[in-house]
Structure formats: C-alpha cells, structure tokens
KEKE-3310 file (N, C-alpha, C; in steps of 0.2 Angstrom, whole numbers, plus 5000, padded with zeros to 4 digits):
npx = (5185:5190:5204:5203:5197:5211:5221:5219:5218:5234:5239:5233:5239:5253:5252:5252:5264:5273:5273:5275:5290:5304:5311:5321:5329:5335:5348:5359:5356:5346:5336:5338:5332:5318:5314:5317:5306:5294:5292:5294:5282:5273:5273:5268:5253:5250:5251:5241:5229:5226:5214:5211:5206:5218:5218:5227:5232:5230:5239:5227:5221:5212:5207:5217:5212:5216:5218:5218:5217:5203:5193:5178:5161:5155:5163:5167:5153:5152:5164:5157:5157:5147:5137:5135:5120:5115:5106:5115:5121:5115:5109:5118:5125:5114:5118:5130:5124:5117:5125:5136:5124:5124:5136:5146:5161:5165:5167:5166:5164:5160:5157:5159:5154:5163:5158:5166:5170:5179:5182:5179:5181:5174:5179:5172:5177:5172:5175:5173:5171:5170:5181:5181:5186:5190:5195:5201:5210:5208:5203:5207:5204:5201:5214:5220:5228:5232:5243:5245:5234:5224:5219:5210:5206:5194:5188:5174:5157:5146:5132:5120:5101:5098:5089:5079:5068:5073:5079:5093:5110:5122:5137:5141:5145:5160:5178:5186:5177:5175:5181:5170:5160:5160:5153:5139:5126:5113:5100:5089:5078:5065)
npy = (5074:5082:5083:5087:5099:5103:5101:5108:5122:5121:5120:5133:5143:5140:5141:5153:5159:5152:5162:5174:5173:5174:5159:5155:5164:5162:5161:5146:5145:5150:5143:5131:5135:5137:5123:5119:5128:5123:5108:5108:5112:5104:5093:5096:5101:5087:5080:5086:5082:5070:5058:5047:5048:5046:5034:5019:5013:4997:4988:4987:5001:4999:5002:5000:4988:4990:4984:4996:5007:5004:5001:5006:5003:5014:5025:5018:5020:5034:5035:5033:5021:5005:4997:4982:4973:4982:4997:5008:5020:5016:5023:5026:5013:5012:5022:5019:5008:5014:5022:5010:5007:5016:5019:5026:5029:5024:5020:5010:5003:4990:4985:4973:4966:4954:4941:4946:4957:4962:4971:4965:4969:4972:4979:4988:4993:5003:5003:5001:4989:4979:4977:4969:4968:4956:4958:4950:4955:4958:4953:4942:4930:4922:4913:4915:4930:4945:4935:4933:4928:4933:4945:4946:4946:4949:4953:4959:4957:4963:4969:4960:4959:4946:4932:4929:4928:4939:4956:4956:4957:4951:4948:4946:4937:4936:4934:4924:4916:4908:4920:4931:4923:4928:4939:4945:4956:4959:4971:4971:4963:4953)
npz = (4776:4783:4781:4765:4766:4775:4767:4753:4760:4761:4748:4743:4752:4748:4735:4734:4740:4732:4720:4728:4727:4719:4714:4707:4710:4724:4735:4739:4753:4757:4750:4757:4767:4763:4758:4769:4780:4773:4772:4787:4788:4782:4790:4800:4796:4793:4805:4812:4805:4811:4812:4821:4834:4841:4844:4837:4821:4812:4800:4788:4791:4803:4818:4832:4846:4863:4879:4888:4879:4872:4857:4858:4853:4856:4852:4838:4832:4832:4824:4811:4809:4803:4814:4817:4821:4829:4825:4821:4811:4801:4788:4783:4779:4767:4759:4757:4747:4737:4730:4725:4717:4708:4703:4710:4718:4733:4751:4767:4783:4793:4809:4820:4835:4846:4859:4869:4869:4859:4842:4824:4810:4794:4780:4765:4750:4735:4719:4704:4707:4720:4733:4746:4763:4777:4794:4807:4816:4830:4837:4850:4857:4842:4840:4829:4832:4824:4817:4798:4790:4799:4791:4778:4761:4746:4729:4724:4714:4718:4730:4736:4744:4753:4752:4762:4780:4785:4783:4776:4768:4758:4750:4733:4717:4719:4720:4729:4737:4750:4757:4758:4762:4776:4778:4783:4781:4794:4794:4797:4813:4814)
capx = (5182:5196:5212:5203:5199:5219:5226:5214:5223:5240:5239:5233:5246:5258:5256:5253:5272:5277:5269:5279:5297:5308:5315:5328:5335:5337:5354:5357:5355:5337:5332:5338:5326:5310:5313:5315:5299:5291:5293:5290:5275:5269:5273:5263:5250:5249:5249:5235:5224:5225:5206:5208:5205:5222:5217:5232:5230:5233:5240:5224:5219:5207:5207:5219:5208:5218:5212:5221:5213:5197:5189:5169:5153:5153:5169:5165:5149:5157:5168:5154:5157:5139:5137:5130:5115:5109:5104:5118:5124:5112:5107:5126:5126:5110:5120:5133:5122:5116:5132:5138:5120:5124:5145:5150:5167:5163:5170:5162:5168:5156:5160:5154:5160:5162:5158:5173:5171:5184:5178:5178:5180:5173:5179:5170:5179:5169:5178:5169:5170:5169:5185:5179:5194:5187:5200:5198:5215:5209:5201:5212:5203:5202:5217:5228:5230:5238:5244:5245:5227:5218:5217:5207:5203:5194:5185:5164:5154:5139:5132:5113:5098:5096:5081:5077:5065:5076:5082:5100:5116:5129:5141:5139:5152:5166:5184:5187:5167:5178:5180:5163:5155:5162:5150:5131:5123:5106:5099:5083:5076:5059)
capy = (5080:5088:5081:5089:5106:5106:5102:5113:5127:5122:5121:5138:5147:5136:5145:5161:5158:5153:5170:5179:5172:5168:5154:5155:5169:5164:5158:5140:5144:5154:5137:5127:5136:5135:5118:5116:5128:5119:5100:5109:5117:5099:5088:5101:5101:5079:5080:5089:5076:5063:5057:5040:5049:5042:5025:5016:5008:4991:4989:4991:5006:4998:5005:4995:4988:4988:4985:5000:5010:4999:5004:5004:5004:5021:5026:5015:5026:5041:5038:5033:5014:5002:4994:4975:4973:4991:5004:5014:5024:5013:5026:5026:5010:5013:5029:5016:5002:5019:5023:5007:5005:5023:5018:5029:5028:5026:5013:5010:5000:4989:4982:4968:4965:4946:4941:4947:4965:4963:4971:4961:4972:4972:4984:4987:5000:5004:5008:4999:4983:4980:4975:4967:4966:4954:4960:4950:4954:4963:4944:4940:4920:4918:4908:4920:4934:4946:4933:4935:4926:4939:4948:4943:4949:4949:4956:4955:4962:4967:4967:4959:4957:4938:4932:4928:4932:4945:4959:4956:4960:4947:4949:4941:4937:4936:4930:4919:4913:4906:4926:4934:4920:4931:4947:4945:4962:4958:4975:4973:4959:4950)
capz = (4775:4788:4778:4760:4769:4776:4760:4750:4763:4759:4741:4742:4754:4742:4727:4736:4742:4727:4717:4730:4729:4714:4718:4702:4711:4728:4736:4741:4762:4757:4746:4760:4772:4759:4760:4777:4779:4768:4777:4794:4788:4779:4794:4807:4795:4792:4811:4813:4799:4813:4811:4823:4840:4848:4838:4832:4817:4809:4791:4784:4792:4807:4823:4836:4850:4867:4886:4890:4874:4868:4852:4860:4850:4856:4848:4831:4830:4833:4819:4806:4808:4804:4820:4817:4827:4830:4818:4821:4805:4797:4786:4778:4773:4762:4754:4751:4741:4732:4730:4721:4710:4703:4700:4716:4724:4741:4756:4771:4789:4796:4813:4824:4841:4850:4865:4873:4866:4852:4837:4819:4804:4788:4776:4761:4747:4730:4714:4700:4711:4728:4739:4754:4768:4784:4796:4815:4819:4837:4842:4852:4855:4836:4838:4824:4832:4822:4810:4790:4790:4801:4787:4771:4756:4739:4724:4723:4708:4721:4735:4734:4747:4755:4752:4769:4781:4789:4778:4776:4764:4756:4743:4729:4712:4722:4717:4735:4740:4757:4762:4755:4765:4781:4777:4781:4786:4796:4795:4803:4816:4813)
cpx = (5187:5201:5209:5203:5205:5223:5222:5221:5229:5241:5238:5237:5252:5261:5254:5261:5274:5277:5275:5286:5300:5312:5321:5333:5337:5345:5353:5356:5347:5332:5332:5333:5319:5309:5312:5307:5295:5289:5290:5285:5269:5270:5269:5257:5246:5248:5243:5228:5224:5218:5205:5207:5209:5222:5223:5230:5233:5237:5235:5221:5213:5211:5211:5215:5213:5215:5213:5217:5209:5193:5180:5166:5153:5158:5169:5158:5150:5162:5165:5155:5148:5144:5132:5127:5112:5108:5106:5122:5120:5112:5115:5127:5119:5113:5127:5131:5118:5120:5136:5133:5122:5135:5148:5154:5163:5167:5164:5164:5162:5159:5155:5159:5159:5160:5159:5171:5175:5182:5182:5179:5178:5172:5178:5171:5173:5171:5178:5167:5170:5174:5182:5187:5192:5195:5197:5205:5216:5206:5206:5210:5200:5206:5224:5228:5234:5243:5241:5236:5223:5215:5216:5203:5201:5189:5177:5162:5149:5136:5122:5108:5097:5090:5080:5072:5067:5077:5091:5103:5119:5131:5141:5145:5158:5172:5184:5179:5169:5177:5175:5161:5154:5157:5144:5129:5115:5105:5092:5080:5067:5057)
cpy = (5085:5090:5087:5098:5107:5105:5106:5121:5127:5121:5130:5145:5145:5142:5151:5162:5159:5160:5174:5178:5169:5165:5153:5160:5170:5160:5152:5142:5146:5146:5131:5130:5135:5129:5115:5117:5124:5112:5102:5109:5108:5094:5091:5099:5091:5079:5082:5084:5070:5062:5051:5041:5047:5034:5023:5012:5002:4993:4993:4998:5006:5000:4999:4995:4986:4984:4994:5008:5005:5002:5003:5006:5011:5025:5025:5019:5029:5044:5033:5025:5011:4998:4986:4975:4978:4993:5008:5014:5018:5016:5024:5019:5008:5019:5024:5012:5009:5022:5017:5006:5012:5024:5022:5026:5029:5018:5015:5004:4997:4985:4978:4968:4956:4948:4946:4954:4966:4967:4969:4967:4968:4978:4984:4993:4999:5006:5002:4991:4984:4974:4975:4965:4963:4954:4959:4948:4955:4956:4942:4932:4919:4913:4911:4925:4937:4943:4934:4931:4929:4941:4945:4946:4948:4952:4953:4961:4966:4966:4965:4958:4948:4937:4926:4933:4939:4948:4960:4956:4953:4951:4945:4941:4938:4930:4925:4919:4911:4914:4928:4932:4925:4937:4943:4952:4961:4965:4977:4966:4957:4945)
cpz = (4777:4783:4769:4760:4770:4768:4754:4753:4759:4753:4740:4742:4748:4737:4729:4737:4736:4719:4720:4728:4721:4713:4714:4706:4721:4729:4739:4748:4761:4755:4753:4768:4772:4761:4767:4780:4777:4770:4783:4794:4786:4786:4801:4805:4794:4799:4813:4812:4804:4815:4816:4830:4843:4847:4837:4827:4814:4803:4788:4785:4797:4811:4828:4844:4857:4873:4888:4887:4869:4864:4855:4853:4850:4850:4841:4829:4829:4825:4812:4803:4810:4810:4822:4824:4831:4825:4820:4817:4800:4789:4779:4776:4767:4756:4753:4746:4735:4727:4724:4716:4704:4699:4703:4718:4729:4744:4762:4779:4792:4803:4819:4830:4844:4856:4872:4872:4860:4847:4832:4815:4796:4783:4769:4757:4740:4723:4706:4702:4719:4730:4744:4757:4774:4789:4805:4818:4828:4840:4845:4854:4849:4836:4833:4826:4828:4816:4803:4789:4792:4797:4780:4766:4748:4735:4723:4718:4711:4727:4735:4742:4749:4756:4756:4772:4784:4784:4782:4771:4761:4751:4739:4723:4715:4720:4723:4741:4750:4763:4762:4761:4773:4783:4777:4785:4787:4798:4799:4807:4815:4818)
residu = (UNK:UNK:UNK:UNK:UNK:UNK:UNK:UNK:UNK:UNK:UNK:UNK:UNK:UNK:UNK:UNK:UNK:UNK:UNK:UNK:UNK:UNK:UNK:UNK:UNK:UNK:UNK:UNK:UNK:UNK:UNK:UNK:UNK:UNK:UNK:UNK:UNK:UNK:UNK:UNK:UNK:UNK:UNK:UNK:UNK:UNK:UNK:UNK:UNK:UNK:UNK:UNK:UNK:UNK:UNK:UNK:UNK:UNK:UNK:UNK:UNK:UNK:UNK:UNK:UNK:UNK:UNK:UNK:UNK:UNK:UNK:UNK:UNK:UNK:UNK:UNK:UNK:UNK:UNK:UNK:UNK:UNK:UNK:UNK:UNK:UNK:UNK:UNK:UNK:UNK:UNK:UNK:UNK:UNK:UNK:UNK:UNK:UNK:UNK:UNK:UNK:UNK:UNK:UNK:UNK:UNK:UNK:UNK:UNK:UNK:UNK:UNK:UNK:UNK:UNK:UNK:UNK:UNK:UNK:UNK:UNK:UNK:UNK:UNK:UNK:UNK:UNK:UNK:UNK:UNK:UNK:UNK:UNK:UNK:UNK:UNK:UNK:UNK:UNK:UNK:UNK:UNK:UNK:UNK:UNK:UNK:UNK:UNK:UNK:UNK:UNK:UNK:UNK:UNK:UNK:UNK:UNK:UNK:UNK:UNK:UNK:UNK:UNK:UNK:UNK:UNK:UNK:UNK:UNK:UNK:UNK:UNK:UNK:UNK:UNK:UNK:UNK:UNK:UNK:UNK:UNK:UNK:UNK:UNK:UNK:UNK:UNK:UNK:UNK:UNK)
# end
C-alpha cells in the first residue's frame, strides 16, 4: 500500500516536471542533470519502500531469520504473516480463499516455526492458479540449509477443506503432489 502511494507521488511530480521543462531544448550538461535528478530522486524514493523492518531477504522474498536479527511470531504478525497454530491474521487467509473462489489476484505467507524457533514458510500467490513456494531455508537442522532444495515450488488448481475432524486447508490439483503434501493449514483445534 506504502510503495503504490510513493510511486502514485512520483508519477505525479514526474509529469509535473516534465509539463514544466522542454526537454527538446535543453543543453546536454542540463539533460545530464535531469537524469541525474531523476535516478537520485528514484533511488531515495525505492529506499524509503523498504517494507521488511530491517529483515534481509532470501531469493524469494522471505524474511532472513538470524540469531543476531530473529524473524519472531511477533514480527510475522506484525507483517500480516498467518501464524500456524494461533489465530493470528486468521481473518486474511479467509479473504484469501475468497479471493481465489471469485478469480482475485492475491498471495498470502503462512508461517510455521519449529522447535528451534526457525520459521518454515509457505508462500501462496494467486493469479488464476495457485503457486505454492515451501521455503525452509532458515531451518538450520533440516539438513540443506540454504541449499537449491530448501526451496520448492509448484502449481495447484485450488485449495480445498480436508475432510477431517479438525478444520484444515490443503492444496489440491497440483503439478508436483511430493511439494503440495508440505502445506496443511489446521485452522481451528477440536
């Protein structure tokens, strides 16, 4: 919402600038200042758009869990992450499964933590399918660390109710069944 307000801004100013200035009739030292402006102003403004609280992120865009900077439960709530095994931001993944029965773009980050505190990710995007990403690169006792395997990915036509007693999630129609299997969300306890 931050990044679409800033760049909303800068579109704005943009073609206000450019209304003022006709850039046919400036000299090349003037052009090479626009541009310059122009790059400083867009790299202040991309600075500003960092949404991960000091987070580093991996490839796919998950938060890096350190000792030093540890992604908490508090933190993953914070930043609108579902939280296996509580009811926090519960809510948001019912506005995502309403979201895909009505053919909504939307994603969604569901996270689990081990034992240890690690957290697990499972990234679910939405764009007439559903890419699931299970991302347990921050595990450090998985065993692959950070290896090309941490991360897995593949294509589901839906995500359906398990008909179990608990109320839980799978994924269903999926290209590779080995990763799917990864994702159960048990939303309430019995």
């Amino acid at each position: 919402m931050q990044q679409q307000l800033v760049f909303s801004l800068l579109n704005h100013y943009l073609l206000m600038f450019v209304e003022e200035v006709d850039y046919r009739r400036c000299t090349n030292k003037m052009k090479i200042r626009i541009h310059f402006l122009f790059f400083a102003f867009l790299l202040l403004i991309l600075s500003a758009c960092n949404d991960n609280d000091g987070f580093k992120t991996n490839i796919v865009g998950n938060p890096v869990h350190t000792l030093e900077n540890p992604y908490t439960a508090e933190e993953a709530a914070k930043n609108g992450d579902i939280l296996v095994g509580t009811q926090e931001n519960l809510e948001r993944f019912y506005d995502f499964l309403r979201n895909v029965e009505e053919g909504k773009s939307d994603l969604i980050r569901v996270t689990y933590y081990t034992h240890e505190g690690a957290p697990i990710y499972h990234n679910l995007v939405f764009n007439e399918r559903i890419e699931y990403t299970f991302d347990y690169t921050q595990d450090a006792y998985s065993g692959s660390n950070n290896s090309p395997d941490s991360i897995q990915s593949t294509y589901c036509s839906g995500l359906i109710q398990d008909d179990t007693e608990k109320e839980a999630y799978v994924l269903t129609g999926c290209e590779y069944e080995h990763i799917s299997r990864n994702f159960r969300l048990v939303v309430s306890k019995n």
